[in-house]
C-alpha positions in Angstrom: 16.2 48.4 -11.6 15.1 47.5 -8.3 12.8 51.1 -8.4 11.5 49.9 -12.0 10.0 47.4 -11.0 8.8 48.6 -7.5 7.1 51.1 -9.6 5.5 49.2 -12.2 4.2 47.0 -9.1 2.6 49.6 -8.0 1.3 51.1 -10.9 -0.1 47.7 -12.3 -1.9 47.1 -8.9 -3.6 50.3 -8.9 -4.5 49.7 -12.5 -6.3 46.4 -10.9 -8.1 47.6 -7.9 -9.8 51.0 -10.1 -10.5 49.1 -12.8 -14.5 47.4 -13.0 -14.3 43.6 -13.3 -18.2 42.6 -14.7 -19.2 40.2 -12.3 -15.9 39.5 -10.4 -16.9 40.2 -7.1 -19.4 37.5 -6.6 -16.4 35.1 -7.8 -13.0 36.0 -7.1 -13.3 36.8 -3.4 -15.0 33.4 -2.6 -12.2 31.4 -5.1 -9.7 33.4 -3.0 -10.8 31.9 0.1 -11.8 28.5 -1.1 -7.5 28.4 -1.9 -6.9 29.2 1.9 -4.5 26.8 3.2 -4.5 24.8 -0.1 -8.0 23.0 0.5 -9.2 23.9 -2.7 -6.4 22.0 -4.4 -6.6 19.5 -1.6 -10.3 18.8 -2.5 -9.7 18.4 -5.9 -6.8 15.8 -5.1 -9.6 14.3 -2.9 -12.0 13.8 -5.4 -9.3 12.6 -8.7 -8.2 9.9 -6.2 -11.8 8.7 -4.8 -13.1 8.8 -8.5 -10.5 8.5 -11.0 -8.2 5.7 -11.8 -4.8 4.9 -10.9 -3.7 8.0 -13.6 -5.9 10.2 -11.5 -4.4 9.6 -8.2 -1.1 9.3 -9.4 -1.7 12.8 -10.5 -3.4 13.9 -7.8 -0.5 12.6 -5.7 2.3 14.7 -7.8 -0.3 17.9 -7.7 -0.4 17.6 -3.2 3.3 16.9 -2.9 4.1 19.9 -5.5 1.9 22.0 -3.3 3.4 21.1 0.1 7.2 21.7 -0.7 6.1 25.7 -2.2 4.2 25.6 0.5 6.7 24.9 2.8 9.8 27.0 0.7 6.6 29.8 1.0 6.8 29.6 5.1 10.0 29.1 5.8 12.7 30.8 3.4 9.9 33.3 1.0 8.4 34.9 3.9 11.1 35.5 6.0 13.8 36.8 3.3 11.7 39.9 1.7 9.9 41.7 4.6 7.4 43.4 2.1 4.3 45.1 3.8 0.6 44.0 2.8 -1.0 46.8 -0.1 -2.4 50.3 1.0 -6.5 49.1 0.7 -8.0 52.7 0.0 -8.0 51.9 -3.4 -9.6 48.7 -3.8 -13.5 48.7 -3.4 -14.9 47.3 -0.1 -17.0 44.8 -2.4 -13.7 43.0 -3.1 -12.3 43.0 0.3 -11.6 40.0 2.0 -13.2 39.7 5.3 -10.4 38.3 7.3 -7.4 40.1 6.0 -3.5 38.2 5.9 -1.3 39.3 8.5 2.0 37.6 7.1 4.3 39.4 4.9 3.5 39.7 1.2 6.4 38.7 -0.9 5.5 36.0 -2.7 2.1 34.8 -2.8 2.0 31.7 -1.0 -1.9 31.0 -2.8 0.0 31.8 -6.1 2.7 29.2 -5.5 0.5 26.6 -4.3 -2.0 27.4 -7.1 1.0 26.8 -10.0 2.5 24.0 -8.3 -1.2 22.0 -8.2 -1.6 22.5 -11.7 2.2 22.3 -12.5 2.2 18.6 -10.9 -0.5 17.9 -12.6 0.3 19.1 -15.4 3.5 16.3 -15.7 1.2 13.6 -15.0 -1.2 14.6 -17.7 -1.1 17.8 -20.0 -4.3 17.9 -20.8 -5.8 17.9 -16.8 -3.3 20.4 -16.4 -4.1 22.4 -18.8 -7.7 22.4 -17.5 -6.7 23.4 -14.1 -4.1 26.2 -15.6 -7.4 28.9 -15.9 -8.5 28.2 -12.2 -4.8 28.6 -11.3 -4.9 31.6 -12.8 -8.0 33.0 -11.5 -7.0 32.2 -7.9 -3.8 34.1 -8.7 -5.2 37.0 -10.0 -7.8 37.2 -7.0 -5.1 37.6 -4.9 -4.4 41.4 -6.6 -8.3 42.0 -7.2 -9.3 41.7 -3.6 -5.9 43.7 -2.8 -4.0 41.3 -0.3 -0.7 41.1 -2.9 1.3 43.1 -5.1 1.5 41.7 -9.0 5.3 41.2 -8.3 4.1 38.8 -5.0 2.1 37.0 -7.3 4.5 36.4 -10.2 6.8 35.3 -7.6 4.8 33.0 -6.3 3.8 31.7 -9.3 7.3 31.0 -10.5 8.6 29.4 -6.7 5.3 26.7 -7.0 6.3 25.8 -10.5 9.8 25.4 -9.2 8.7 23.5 -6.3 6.4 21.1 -9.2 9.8 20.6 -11.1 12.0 19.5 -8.1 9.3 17.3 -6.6 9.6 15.9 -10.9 13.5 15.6 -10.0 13.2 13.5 -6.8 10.1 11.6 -8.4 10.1 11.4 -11.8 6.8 11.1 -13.9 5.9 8.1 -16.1 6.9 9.2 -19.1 10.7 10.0 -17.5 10.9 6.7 -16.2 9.6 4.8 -19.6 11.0 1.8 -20.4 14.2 1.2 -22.3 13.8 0.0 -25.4 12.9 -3.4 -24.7 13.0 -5.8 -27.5 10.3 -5.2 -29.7 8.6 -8.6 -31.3 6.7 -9.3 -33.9 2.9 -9.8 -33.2 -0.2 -9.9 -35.3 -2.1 -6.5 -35.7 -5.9 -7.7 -35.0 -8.4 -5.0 -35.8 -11.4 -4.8 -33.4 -9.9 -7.7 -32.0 -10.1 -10.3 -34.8 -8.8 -13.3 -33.5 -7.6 -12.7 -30.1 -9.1 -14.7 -27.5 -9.6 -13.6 -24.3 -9.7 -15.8 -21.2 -11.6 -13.3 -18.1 -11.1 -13.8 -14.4 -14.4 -12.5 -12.8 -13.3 -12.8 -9.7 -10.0 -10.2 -10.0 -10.3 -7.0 -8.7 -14.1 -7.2 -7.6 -14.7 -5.7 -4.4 -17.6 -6.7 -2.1 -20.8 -5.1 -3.8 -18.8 -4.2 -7.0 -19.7 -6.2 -10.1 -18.1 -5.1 -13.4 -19.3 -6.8 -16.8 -15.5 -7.6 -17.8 -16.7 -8.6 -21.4 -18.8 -5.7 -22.3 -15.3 -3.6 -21.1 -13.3 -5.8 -23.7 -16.2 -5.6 -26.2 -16.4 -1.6 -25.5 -12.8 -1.6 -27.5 -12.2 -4.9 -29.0 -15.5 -5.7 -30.4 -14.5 -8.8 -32.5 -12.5 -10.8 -29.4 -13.9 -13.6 -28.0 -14.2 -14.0 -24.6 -14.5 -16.8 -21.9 -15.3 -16.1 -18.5 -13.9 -18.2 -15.6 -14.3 -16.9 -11.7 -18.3 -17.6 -11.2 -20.3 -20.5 -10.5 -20.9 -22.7 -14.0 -18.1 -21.7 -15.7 -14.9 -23.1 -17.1 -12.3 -23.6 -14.6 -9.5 -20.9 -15.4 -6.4 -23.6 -16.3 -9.0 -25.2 -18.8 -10.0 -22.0 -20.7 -6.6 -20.5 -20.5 -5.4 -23.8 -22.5 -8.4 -24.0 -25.1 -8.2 -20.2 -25.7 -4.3 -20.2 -26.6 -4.5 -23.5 -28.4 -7.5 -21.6 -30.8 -5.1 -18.4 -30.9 -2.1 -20.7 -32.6 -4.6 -22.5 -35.1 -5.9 -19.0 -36.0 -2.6 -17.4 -36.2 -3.6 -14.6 -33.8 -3.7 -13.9 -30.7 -4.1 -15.1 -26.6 -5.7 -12.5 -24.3 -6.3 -12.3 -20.3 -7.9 -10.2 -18.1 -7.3 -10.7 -14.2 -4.8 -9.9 -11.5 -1.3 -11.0 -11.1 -1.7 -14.5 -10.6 -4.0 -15.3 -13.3 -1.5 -13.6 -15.7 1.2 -15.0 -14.3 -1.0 -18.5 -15.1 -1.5 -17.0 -18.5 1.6 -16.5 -19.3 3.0 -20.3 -18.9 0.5 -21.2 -21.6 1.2 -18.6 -24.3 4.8 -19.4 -24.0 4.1 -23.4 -24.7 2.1 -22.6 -27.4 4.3 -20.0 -29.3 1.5 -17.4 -29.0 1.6 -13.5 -28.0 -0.2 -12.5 -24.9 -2.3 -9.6 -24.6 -2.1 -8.0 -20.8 -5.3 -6.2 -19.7 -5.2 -5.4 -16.3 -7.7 -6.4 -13.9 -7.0 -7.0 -10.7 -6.1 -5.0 -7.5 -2.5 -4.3 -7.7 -1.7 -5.4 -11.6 2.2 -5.2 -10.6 3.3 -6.8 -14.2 0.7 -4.5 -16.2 1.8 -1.2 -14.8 5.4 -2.3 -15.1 5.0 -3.2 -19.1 3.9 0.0 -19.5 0.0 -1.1 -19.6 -2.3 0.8 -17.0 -5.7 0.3 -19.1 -7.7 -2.2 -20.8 -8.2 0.5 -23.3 -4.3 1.1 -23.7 -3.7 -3.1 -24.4 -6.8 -3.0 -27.1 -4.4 0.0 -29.1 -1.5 -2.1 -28.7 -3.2 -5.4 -30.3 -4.8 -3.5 -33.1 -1.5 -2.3 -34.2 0.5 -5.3 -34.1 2.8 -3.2 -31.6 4.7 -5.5 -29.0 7.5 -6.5 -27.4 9.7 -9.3 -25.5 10.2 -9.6 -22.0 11.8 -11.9 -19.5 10.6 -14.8 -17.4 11.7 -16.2 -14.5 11.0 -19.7 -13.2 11.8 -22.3 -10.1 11.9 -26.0 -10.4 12.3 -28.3 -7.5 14.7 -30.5 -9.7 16.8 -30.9 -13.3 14.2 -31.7 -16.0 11.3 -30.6 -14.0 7.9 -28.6 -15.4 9.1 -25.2 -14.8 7.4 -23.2 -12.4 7.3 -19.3 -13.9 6.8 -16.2 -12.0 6.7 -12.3 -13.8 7.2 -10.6 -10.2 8.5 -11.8 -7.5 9.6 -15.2 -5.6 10.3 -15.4 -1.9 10.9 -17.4 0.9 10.2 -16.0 4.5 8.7 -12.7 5.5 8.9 -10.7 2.6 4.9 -11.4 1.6 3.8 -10.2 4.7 5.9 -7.0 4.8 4.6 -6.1 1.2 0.9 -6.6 2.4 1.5 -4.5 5.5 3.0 -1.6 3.4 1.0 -1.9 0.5 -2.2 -1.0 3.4 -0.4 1.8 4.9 1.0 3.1 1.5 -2.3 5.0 1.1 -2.5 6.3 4.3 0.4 7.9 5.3 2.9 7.3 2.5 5.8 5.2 1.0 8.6 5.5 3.2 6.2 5.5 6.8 4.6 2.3 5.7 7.9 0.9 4.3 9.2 1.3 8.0 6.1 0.5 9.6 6.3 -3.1 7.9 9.6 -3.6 8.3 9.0 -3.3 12.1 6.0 -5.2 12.6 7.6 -8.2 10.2 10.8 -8.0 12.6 8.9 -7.8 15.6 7.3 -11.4 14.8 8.9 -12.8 12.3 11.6 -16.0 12.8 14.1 -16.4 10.3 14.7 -19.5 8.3 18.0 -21.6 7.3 19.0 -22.0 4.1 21.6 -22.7 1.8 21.8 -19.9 -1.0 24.0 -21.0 -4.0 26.0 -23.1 -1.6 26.5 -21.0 1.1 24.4 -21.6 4.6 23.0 -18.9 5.8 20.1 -17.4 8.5 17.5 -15.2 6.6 14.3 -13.5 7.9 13.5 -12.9 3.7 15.0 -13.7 0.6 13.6 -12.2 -2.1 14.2 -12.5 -6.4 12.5 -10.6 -8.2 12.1 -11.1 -12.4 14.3 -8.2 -13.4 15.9 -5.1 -11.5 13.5 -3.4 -9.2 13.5 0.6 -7.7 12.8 1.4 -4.5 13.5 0.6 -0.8 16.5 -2.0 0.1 14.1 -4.8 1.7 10.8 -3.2 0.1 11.3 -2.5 -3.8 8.0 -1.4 -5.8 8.9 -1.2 -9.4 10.9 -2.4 -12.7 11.7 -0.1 -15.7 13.0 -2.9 -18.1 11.6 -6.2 -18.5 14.3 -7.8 -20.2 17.1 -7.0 -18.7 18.2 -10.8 -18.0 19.0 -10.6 -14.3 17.2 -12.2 -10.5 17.1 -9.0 -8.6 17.9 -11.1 -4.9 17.7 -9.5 -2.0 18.3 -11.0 1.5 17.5 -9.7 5.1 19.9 -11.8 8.0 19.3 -12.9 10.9 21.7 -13.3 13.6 22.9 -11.0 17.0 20.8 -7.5 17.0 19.6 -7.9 13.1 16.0 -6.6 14.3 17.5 -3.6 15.4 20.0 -3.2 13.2 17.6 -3.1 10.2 15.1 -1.1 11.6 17.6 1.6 12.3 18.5 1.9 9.4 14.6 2.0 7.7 14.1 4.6 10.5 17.4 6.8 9.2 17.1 6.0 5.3 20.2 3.6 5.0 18.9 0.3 3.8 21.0 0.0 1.1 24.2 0.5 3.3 23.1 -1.5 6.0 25.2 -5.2 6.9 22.0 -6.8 7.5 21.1 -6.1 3.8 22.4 -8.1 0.7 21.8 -7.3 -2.7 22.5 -8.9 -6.0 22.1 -9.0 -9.7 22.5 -12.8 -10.5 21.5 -15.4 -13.4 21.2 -18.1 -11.4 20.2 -18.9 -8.3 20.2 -22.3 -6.2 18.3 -22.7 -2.7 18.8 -25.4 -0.8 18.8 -26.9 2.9 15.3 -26.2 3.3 13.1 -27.3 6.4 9.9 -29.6 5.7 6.7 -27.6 5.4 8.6 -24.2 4.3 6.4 -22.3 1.9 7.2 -19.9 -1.1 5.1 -17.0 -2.8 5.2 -16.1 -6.3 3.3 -12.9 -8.2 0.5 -13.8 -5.1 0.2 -17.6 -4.9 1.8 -19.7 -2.0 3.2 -23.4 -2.1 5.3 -25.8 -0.5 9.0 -25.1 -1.5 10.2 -28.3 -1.1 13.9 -29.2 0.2 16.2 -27.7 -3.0 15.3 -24.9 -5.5 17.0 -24.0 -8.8 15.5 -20.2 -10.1 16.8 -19.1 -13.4 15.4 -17.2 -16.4 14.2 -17.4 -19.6 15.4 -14.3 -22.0 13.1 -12.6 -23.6 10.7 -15.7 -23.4 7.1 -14.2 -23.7 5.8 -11.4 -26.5 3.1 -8.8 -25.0 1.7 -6.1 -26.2 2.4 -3.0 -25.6 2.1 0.8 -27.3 5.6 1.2 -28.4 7.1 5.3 -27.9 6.9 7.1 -31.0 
């Protein structure tokens, strides 16, 4: 078998080097050395995430990572198992020869593999970018035979270990669509054609960057011609509380709809009124992070217009803080903490980009520890010394004193999660960030509570919630409310 197919190798590349290719040598040659060391995939990564939305980098992200580990499996175990010699050149033409030929073994193509892993990574995040990539995959794995530096069988290999390397990289990160929501409670909302009767309430001020002015209306008019929208966030207009309240008060005479466009905060304001006034809330995200928009399942404004033209929405949890029994409710969609835990998100969320998750994740944790103090409090009774407590509004994923995500909104649960204080914490918890054992480490509670009561509080301590700050106040009381607020949201078919 093993003589079958070294033959057929052979034969095939042969076939390939005598055979005329109209106008391949001006391309193939310089594709083949544009792939050298990935930085033709690299560059395209480059450009997806410096002009493409959060889709595009996410993609872009999944493509780089697929590359490096074929990359890697290429160098370390491909090479070094199958000792196969370069191709015989005599019978490739000298037009198609590369100037600087490999000196590493042939079997498999390491420009193969990271070609099909690229495109393979992308292809998870988005089919239809992957399938556009799949013919310059291709063409850089066939120019790896035409200019004579591989065998057919080294590029088939190849091919086959960077798809492999896209599919385990899917394993230990899985795509959007593996991680989509359960199925959360779906609601009843009115379908609103061109956006008959929902009234949107825009933050001007979310998301805009320095220089960067966006006409938030004409977006919501590009794909929802028939809203009606009040701006808030610039000089003369309505202040936000004010417009959110007129907008969802005109939404329940009219029996449709109460809109918002803005970061987490101004949704989180948002969604306080829709619930008082019995009225669904359409998300469309427009801030920098939009935590609560990504998590619903909502990454465009154009996605959220789909959603309230068909009617198609669902229920999802809120969670709230009062100060005492019978009080306003405070509510929050995220998060709620007490202590360091803002800070260390900011400092990982700036160093995310830069040099990934799990650095920046340690990164903060070390610079929070380094200059934090922890506070005393009493947590459902129990005093105890904390340099965080966090609650989040439903389960989270991700790092033990750093989680980044929810997958169901309406699970019913306070994600809480407490960092302690006390003899050799600091170093304690930043060994374990260092060696990837947060979730086993003493100075690391976690819990999946109802309820949750906070007391013993110093004067002047301050809480966050979903990006605002204020004065806690000596005793807290956090619950939820089930399945409290209908959003819309494209349902899976």
């Amino acid at each position: 078998m093993r003589t079958v197919l070294s033959t057929w190798d052979r034969r095939t590349f042969n076939g390939v080097a005598t055979r005329h290719w109209p106008g391949a040598e001006r391309v193939l040659p310089k594709l083949s050395r544009a792939a050298d060391h990935g930085l033709l995939w690299l560059g395209a990564a480059a450009g997806a995430a410096a002009l493409g939305g959060r889709p595009a980098r996410r993609a872009a992200l999944r493509g780089v990572a697929s590359l490096a580990v074929a990359s890697l499996t290429v160098n370390t175990l491909g090479k070094r198992s199958v000792r196969r010699e370069r191709p015989i050149l005599d019978a490739v033409p000298v037009i198609r020869q590369l100037t600087r030929q490999p000196f590493t073994t042939s079997f498999p193509s390491g420009h193969a593999a990271s070609a099909a892993a690229f495109a393979t990574g992308v292809a998870f995040e988005n089919k239809w970018w992957g399938l556009a990539l799949a013919p310059l995959a291709a063409s850089v794995a066939f120019s790896r035979v035409y200019t004579g530096v591989h065998y057919p069988g080294d590029v088939l290999a190849g091919a086959a270990l960077g798809a492999g390397a896209a599919f385990a990289v899917r394993g230990f990160a899985p795509t959007r669509a593996q991680m989509a929501p359960p199925a959360r409670p779906r609601a009843d909302a009115p379908a609103l054609p061109d956006g008959d009767g929902l009234f949107v309430v825009t933050n001007q001020g979310s998301g805009q960057r320095a220089g960067s002015h966006i006409d938030q209306t004409q977006v919501i008019h590009d794909v929802l011609p028939q809203a009606e929208v009040t701006e808030c966030g610039h000089q003369g207009a309505a202040p936000l509380d004010k417009a959110l309240q007129a907008a969802a008060e005109r939404a329940a005479e009219r029996g449709g709809a109460f809109g918002v466009l803005g970061g987490d905060g101004t949704i989180n304001a948002a969604a306080a009124v829709a619930v008082r006034h019995g009225v669904p809330l359409a998300v469309l995200p427009g801030g920098t992070r939009n935590h609560f928009a990504y998590d619903l399942g909502v990454e465009t404004v154009a996605e959220a217009a789909r959603a309230v033209q068909t009617g198609e929405a669902v229920a999802v949890d809120l969670a709230r803080f009062r100060t005492r029994p019978g009080q306003e409710p405070t509510y929050f969609l995220n998060t709620f903490s007490i202590g360091a835990y803002p800070e260390l998100v900011r400092i990982r969320e700036e160093w995310a980009g830069k040099i990934g998750a799990w650095p920046a994740g340690v990164l903060a944790a070390w610079q929070v520890l380094r200059t934090a103090e922890p506070v005393t409090v009493e947590i459902n009774g129990r005093r105890r010394e904390l340099w965080t407590l966090f609650v989040g509004n439903c389960a989270y994923r991700g790092l033990g004193l750093a989680p980044v995500r929810r997958h169901d909104l309406a699970d019913g649960v306070l994600d809480v999660r407490m960092v302690h204080g006390g003899r050799l914490a600091r170093t304690r918890l930043l060994t374990a960030a260092l060696t990837g054992a947060l979730r086993h480490s003493p100075v690391l509670s976690e819990a999946r509570l109802r309820t949750l009561r906070i007391g013993g509080l110093a004067t002047g301590t301050d809480l966050a919630y979903d990006g605002e700050v204020a004065s806690a106040g000596a005793e807290l009381m956090v619950d939820k409310e089930n399945e409290a607020l209908i959003v819309y949201r494209l349902l899976p078919e």
